[in-house]
PLY file of the C-alpha trace (Angstrom):
ply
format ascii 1.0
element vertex 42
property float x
property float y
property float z
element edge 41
property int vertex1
property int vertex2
end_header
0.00 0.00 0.00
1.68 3.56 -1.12
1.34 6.60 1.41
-1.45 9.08 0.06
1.34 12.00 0.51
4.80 11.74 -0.72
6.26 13.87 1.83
5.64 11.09 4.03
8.20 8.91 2.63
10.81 11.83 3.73
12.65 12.83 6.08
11.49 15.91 7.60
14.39 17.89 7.46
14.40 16.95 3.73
15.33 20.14 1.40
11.79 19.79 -0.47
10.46 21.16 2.94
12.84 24.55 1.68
10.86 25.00 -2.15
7.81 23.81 -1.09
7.49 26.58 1.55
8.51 29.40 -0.52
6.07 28.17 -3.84
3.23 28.13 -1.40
4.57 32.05 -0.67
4.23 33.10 -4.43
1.07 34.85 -5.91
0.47 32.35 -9.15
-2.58 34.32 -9.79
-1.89 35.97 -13.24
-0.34 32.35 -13.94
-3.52 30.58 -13.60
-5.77 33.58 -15.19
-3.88 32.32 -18.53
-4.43 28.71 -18.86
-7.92 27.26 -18.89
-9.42 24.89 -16.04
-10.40 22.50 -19.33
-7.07 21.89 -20.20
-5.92 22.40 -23.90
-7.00 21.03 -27.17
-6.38 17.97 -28.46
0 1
1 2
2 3
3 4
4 5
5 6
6 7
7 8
8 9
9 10
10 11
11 12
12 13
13 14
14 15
15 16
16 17
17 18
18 19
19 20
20 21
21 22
22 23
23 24
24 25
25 26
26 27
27 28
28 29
29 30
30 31
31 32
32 33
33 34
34 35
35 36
36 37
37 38
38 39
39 40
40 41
């Protein structure tokens, strides 16, 4: 059976811990305003 979270599998003083801290911190607002929740064409 696989954990549901990855970080799990980690150590918690893993660098990941580092990144995903500071992309949680970052306004990806006008990011997301450009692609479409439907995903693109085929």
């Amino acid at each position: 059976m696989s954990p549901s979270n990855l970080f799990d599998l980690l150590p918690k003083d893993h660098d990941c811990y580092i990144y995903e801290e500071i992309l949680r911190q970052l306004d990806t607002t006008e990011v997301e305003r450009k692609y479409s929740p439907k995903g693109q064409h085929a």
